[in-house]
C-alpha positions as CSV (number, residue, x, y, z in Angstrom):
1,X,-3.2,12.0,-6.5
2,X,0.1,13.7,-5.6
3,X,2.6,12.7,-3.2
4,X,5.9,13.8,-2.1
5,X,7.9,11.0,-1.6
6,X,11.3,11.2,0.6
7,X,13.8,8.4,2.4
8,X,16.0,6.1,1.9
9,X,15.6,4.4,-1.8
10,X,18.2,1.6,-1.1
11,X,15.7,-0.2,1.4
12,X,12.6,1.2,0.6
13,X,10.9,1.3,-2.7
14,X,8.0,3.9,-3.9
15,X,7.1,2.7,-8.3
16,X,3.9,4.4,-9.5
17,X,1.6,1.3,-10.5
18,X,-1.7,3.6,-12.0
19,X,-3.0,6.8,-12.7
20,X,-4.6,6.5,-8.8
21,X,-1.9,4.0,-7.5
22,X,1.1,4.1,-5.7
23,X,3.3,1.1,-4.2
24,X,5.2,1.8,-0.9
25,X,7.4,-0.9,0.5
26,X,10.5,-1.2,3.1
27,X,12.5,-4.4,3.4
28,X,15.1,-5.5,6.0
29,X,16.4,-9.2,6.5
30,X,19.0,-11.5,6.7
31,X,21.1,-14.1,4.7
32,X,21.1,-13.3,0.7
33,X,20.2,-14.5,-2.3
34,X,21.7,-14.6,-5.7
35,X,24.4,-13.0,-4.4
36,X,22.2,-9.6,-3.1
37,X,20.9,-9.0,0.7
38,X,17.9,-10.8,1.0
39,X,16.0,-7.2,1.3
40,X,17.7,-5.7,-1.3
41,X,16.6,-8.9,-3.6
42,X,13.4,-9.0,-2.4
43,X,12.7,-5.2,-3.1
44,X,14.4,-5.9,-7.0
45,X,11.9,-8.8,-7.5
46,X,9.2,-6.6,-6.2
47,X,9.7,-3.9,-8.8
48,X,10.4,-6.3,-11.6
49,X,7.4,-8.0,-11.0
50,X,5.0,-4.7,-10.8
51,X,6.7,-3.5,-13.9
52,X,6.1,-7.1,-15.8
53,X,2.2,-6.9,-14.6
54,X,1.1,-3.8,-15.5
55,X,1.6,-4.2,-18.8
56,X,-1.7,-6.4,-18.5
57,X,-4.8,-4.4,-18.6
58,X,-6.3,-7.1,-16.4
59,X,-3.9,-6.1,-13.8
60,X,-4.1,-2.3,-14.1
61,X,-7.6,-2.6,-13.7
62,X,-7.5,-4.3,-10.5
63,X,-4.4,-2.9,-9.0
64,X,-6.3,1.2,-9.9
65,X,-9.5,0.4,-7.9
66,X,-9.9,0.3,-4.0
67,X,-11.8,-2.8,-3.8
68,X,-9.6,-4.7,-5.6
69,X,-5.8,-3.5,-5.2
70,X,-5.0,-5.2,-2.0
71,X,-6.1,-8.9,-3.6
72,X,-4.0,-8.1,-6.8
73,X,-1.1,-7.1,-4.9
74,X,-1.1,-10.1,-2.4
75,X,-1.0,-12.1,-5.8
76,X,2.4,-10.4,-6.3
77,X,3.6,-10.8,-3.1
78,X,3.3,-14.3,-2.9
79,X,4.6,-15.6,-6.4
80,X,7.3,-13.1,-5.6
81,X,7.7,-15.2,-2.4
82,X,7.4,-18.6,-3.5
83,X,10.5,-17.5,-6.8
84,X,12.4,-16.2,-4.1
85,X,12.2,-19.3,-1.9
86,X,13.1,-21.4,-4.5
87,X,16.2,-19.9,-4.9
88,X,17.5,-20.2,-1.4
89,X,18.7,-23.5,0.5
90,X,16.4,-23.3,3.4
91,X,14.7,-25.8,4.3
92,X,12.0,-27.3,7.4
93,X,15.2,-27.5,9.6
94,X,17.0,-24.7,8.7
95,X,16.4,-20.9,7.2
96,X,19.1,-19.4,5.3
97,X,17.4,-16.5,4.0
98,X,14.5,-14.3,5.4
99,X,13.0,-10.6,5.8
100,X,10.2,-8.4,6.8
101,X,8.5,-6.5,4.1
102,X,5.7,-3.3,4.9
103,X,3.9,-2.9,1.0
104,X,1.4,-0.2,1.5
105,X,-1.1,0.0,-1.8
106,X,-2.0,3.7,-2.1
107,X,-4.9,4.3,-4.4
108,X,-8.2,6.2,-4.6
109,X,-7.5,7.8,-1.3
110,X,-7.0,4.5,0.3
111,X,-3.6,3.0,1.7
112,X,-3.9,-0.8,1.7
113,X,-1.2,-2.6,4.2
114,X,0.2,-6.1,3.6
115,X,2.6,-6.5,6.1
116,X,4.9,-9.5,7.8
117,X,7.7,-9.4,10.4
118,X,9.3,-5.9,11.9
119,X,8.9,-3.4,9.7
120,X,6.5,-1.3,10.4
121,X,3.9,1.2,8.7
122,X,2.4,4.5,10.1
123,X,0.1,6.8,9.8
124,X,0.6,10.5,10.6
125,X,-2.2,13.1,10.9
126,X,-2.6,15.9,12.8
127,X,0.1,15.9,15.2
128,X,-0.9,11.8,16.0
129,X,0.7,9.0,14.7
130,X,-1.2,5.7,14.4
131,X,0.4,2.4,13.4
132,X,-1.6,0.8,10.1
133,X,0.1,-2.7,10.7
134,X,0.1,-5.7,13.6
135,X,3.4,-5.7,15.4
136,X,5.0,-9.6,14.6
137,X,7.6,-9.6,16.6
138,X,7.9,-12.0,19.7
139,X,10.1,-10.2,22.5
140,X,9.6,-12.3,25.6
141,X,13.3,-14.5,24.3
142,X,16.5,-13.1,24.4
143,X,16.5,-12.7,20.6
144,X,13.1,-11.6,19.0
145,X,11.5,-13.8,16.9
146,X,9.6,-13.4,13.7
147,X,5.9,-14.4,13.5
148,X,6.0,-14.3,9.9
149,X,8.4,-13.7,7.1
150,X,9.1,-13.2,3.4
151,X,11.2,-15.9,2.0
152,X,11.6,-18.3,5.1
153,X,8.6,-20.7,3.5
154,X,7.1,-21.6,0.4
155,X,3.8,-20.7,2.0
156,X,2.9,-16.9,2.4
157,X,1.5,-15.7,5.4
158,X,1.0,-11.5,5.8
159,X,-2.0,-9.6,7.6
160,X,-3.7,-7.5,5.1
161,X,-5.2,-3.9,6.7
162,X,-6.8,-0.5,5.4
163,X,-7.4,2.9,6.2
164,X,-9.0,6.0,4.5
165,X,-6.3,8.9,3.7
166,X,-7.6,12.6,3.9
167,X,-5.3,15.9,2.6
168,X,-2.1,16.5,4.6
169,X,-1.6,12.8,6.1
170,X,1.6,11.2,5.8
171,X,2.5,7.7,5.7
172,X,5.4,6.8,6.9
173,X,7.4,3.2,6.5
174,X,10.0,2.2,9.0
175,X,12.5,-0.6,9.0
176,X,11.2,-1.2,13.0
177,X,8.3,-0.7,15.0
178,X,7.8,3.0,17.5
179,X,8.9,1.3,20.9
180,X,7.6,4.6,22.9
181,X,6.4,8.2,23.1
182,X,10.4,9.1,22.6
183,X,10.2,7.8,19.0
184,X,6.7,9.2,17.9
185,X,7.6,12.9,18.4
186,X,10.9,12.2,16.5
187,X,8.8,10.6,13.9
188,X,6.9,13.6,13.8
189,X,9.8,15.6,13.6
190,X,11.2,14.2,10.5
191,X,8.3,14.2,8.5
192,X,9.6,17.5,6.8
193,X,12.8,16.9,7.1
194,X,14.8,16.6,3.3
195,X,16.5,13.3,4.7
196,X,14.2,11.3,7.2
197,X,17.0,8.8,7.9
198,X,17.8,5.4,7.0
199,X,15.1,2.4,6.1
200,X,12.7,5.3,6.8
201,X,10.5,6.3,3.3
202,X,7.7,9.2,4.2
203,X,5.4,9.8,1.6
204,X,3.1,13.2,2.5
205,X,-0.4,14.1,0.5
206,X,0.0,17.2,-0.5
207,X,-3.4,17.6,-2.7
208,X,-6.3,16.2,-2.1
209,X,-6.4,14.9,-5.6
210,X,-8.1,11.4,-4.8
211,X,-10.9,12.5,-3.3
212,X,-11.3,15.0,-5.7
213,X,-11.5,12.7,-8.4
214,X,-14.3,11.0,-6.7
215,X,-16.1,13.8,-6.3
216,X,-15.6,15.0,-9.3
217,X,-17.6,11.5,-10.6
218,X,-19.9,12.1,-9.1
219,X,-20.8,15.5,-9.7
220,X,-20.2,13.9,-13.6
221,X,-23.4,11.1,-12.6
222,X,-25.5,13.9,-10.9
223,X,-24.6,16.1,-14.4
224,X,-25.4,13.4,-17.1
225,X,-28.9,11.7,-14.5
226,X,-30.3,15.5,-14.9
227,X,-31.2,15.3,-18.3
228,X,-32.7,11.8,-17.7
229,X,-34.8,13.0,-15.0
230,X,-35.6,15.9,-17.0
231,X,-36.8,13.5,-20.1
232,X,-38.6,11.2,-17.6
233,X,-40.9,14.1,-16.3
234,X,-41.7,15.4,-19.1
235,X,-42.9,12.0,-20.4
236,X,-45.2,11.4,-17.9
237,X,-46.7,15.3,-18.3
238,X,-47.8,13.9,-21.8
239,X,-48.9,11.2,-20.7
240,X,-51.3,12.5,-17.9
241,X,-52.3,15.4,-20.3
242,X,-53.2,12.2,-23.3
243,X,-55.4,11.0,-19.8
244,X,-57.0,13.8,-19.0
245,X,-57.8,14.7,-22.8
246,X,-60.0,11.7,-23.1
């Protein structure tokens, strides 16, 4: 698979995780914690821990297959969630620390979404642009409020979503949701651009290399079942002819 990946690398974070896989996140929150922006924190842990747990083979062979990535990842996710927590002074009353996180598992041709709070994951193909996560936010207060949140209990709560990528599409992670028309053309606009913006990271497919892996399996299957179907008629030609000779 081969991406090229563009944005801002201060609050978004793109770490290779397999020879299929690619993490994707953007952070933005409030408060801080040992001493760093909460998002900034939370994207540190993030890497530390992906870097810690691919050293297990265990975990490299879940996090590198399509049916299985998303469950290993929400594993990270929430003991990164439940350290973090631990470090801040909130409490049932009162949140000192919280942010939204967008973590988009890429593998296989595949993007897996975990996702809680106001950033925002998209999808961009052929001119459209398609939003790959629920929106969290609240607006009918004067000051939105969060649905869910990294950080803001010791519980984790994110929606989990997938979508099948094809040659050419673009993800695109945002540190807030497209509020109108207005904002998907300039979406659209900055896919190509050298610098997309702030808490904006774009990552574009420019081969179709995961599919072609899968195909190329299974032209290796249909390859090696030949000579076995091959073997297997030839076996039963002896065997009618042994028949037929008696």
């Amino acid at each position: 698979m081969t991406l090229a990946i563009r944005g801002d690398r201060a609050s978004c974070l793109s770490v290779q995780l397999g020879p299929r896989t690619w993490l994707l996140a953007v952070a933005r929150g409030f408060g801080s914690i040992g001493g760093l922006a909460t998002e900034a924190a939370l994207l540190a842990r993030l890497r530390a821990e992906c870097e810690r747990r691919v050293r297990s083979a265990r975990f490299r062979r879940a996090i590198d297959r399509p049916q299985s990535a998303a469950t290993a990842m929400h594993a990270v996710l929430t003991r990164i969630n439940g350290d973090l927590y631990a470090c801040t002074a909130s409490h049932e009353d009162y949140v000192t620390a919280g942010a939204s996180l967008t973590a988009v598992v890429v593998v296989a041709g595949h993007a897996h979404v975990l996702h809680a709070g106001a950033t925002a994951a998209y999808l961009a193909r052929d001119g459209e642009v398609v939003a790959l996560c629920v929106d969290d936010v609240f607006d009918e207060r004067r000051r939105p409020l969060l649905g869910r949140a990294f950080v803001t209990d010791s519980s984790l709560d994110v929606a989990i979503s997938s979508a099948a990528l094809l040659a050419g599409d673009a993800i695109v992670l945002l540190e807030r949701r497209l509020r109108g028309e207005a904002d998907r053309r300039a979406l659209l606009t900055s896919l190509d651009a050298s610098d997309p913006g702030e808490h904006v990271l774009v990552a574009r497919f420019e081969h179709d290399d995961a599919l072609g892996d899968d195909a190329s399996a299974n032209a290796g299957r249909r390859r090696n079942a030949a000579p076995a179907i091959a073997r297997a008629a030839a076996a039963l030609a002896f065997a009618l002819a042994a028949v037929f000779a008696h």
